[in-house]
N, C-alpha and C positions, 0 to 999 in steps of 0.2 A: 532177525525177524521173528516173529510171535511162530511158536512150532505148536502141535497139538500133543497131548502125552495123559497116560492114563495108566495106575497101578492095581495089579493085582489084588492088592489087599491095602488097607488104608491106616494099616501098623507102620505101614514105612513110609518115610517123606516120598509124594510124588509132584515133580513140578509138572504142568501141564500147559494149558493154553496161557497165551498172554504173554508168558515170558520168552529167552532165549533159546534154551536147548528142553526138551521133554526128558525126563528121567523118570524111569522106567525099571522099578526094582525086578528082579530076575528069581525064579522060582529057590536059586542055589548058588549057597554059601556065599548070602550075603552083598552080592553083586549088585550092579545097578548098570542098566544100560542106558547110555547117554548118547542124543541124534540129534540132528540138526538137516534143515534142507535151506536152500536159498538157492535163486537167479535173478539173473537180471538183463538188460540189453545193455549194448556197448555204448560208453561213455566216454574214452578215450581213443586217439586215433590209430595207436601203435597195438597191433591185437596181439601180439607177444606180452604187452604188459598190461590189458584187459585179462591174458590170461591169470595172469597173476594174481590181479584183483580180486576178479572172481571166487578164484580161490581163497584168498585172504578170506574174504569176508564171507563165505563157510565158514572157515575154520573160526572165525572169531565168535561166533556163537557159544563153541565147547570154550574158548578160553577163558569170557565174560565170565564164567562157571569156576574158574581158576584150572582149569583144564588146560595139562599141556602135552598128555597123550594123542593119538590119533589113532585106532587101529585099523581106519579103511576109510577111502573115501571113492563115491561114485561120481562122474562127471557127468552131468545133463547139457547137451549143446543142438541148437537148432541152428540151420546155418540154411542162409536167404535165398529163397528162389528165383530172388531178382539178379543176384550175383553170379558173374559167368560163370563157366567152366576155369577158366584161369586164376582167374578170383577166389574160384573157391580152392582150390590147391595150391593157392600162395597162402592165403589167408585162417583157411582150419585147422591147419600142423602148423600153426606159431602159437594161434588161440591154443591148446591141443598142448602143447612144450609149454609154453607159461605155466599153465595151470600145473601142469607136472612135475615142472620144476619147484614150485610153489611149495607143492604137495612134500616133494622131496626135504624141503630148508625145513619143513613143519615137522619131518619126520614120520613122513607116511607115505601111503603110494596111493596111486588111482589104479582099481582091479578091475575098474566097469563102470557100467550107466548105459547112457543112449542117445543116439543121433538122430536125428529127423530132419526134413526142410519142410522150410515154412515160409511164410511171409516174412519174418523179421528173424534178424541173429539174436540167441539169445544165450546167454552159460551159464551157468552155476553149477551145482555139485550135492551131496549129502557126503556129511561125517558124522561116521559112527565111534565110539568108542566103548568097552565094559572097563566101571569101576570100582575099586572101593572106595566104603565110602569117605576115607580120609582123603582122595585124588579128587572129592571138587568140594566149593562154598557153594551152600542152597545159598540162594541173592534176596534172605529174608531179616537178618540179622543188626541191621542200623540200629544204634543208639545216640539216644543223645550227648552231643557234645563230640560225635566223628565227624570229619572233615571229608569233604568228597574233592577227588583228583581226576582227571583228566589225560587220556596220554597220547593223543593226537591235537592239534589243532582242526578248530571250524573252518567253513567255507568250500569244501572241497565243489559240491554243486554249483557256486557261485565260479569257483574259478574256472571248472570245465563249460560250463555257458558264456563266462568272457573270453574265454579261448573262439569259441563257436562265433561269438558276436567279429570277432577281427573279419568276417566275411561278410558279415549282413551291417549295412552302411547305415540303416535305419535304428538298430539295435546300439551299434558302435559311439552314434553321436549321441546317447545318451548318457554312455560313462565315460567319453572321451578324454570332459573337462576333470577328472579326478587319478585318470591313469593313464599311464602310456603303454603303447603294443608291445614295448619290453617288458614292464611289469609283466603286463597280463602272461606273457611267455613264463615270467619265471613262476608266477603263480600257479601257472596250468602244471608248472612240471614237479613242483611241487605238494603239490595236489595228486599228482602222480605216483609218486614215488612213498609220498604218507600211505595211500591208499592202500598201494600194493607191499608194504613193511606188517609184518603180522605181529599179530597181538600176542604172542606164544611170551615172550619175555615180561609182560606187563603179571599176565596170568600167572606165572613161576612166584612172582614175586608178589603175588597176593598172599600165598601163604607163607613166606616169611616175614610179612610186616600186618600179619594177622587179618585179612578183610573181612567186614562183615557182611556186606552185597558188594556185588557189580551186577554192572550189564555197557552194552556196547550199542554205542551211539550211530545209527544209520536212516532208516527212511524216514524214521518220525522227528528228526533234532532231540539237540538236546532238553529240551524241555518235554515231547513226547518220551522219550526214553526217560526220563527223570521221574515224570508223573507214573511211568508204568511200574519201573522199579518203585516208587513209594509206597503203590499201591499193597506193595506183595510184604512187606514189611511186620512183622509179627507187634512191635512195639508200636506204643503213637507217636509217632513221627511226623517229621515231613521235610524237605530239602528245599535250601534255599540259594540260590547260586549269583554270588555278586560278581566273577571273572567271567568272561568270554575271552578265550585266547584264540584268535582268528589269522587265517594269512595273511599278512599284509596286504592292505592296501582292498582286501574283499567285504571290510563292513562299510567303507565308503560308495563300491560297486552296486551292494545289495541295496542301497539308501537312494543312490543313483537311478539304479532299474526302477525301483518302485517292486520288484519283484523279491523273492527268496524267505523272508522276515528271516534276515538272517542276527540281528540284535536282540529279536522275541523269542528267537530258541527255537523256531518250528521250521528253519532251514534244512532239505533234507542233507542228510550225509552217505557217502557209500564207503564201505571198509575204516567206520572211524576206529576212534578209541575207546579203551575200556573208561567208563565212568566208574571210581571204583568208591566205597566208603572205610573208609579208614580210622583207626584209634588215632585220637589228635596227637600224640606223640610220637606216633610211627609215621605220619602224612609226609613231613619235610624231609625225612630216613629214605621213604621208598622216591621219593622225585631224585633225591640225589643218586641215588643207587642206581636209576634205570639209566642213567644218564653215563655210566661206567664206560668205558672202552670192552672191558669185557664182556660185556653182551654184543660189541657191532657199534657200527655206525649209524644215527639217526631217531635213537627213540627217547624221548621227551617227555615230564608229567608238570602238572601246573596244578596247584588248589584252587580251586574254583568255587566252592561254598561249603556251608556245613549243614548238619542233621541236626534240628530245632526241635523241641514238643509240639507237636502236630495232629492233625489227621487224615494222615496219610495222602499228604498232596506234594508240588512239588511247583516251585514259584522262580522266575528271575527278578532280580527286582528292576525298579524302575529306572536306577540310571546304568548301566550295570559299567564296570570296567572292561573296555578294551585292551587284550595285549594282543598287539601287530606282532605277530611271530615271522621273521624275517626266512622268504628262504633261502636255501644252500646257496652260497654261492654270491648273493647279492651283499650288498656294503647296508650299513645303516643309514649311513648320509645319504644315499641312492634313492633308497625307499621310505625314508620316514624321516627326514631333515630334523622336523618340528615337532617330533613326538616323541615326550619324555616314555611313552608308554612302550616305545618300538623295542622288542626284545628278542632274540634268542635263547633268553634265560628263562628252565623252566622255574615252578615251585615259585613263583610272584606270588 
């Protein structure tokens, strides 16, 4: 999410509003301190893996920056005064352990922050980090003729609301006729589980396949994230994006509801992926690379458009391609019988 940031003196790059993390050059030898804040309310039902979430998407702020340090992070948690006494000591030491275990995979710790109750639960966090300035990419660099990649799939909003819809009968029988409650299950957990996988590995490997921007896809879609990063772009550019790589089975949901626009790009997302711009000859390099065992299990890049002479906008076009990204666990025939487009393969 958009942070505010402001430099001392205006001899050194300072990012500021608008973008992902504020960088903030430091009076000595050369430093740059880099922060980041975000919350949000809970969107899934297991709050051991909201905590996760949460987390994640702090930390993806610093990575979008190719940032894969962390040196502190604070937890902000407000927990509901509608919720009993029982509730609440089942429920804030799992939120509470997520998050910190999160923190831990990312290579940091949570030292503080602060609790309150309120009307509604709510988590997030701030990470800080100090760097030099070869540990991040300013996300101003696109040229023409780079290719921009992807390294989550869409939908995640759409699939946490089909989840929600399995309860409300009025909602349900409007996507009934295009999914089934198993779908939607696998979709939710999928959704899930993207969510809560952090972007630390995408970010590593911006700078070995050279990027020239990122940024990380969340409340605004990928179209608001796209237009924002354009914005910031030194050269005249501008980005044009013909994929949409979606979970299965959720651009038909979004079409169904009538809600999300999640084909127009302005579907919100929570904890996506880095939109990253890459040298056309290194694009196909880093999807295959992320894709490695050696990084783990789960992380995915897809090209999705390129960086055109422009000014400074950032566009889907009009019919765009769907890739059905299949999840874990589900068969092809199960979910997508009749579409050549159904994939688990990233870099389409």
């Amino acid at each position: 999410m958009p942070e505010t940031g402001a430099g001392p003196s205006p001899t050194f790059p300072a990012l500021g509003i608008g973008m992902d993390s504020c960088v903030i050059p430091l009076r000595h030898g050369g430093l740059s301190l880099v922060q980041t804040t975000d919350f949000f309310y809970p969107l899934v039902e297991d709050p051991y893996m909201m905590g996760r979430i949460a987390c994640a998407n702090v930390l993806s702020d610093l990575y979008a920056m190719g940032i894969t340090e962390c040196d502190n992070m604070l937890m902000l948690l407000s927990v509901s005064q509608s919720m009993s006494e029982e509730e609440r000591e089942k429920v804030t030491p799992l939120m509470v352990k997520g998050f910190r275990d999160a923190a831990e995979e990312g290579g940091t710790a949570v030292t503080g922050g602060q609790t309150v109750v309120n009307p509604w639960i709510i988590i997030g966090g701030v990470a800080t980090v100090v760097c030099q300035p070869n540990e991040f990419i300013m996300p101003d660099s696109a040229v023409v003729g780079d290719v921009l990649v992807l390294t989550k799939p869409l939908g995640t909003q759409v699939a946490v609301n089909a989840h929600q819809w399995l309860d409300n009968p009025e909602r349900w029988n409007k996507v009934k006729m295009v999914i089934s409650r198993e779908e939607v299950e696998l979709a939710y957990q999928e959704a899930m589980f993207n969510m809560a996988t952090l972007n630390r590995t995408a970010a590593g490997l911006m700078h070995t396949f050279n990027a020239h921007a990122a940024t990380d896809i969340t409340g605004f879609g990928i179209l608001g994230h796209s237009q924002n990063l354009a914005k910031q772009q030194r050269n005249e550019v501008s980005f044009v994006i013909h994929n949409l790589p979606i979970i299965a089975k959720m651009a038909a949901v979004s079409k169904a509801s009538g809600r999300f626009g999640l084909l127009q790009g302005t579907s919100a997302e929570t904890s996506g992926g880095l939109l990253i711009c890459l040298p056309r000859e290194q694009a196909a390099r880093f999807c295959s690379e992320i894709k490695s065992s050696k990084y783990g299990e789960g992380h995915q890049a897809w090209i999705v458009g390129i960086v055109e002479k422009g000014n400074r906008t950032a566009r889907i076009i009009d019919k765009p391609r769907v890739i059905e990204v299949l999840p874990r666990g589900a068969t092809a025939a199960a979910l997508a019988p009749d579409n050549s487009n159904a994939s688990s393969e990233p870099c389409s």
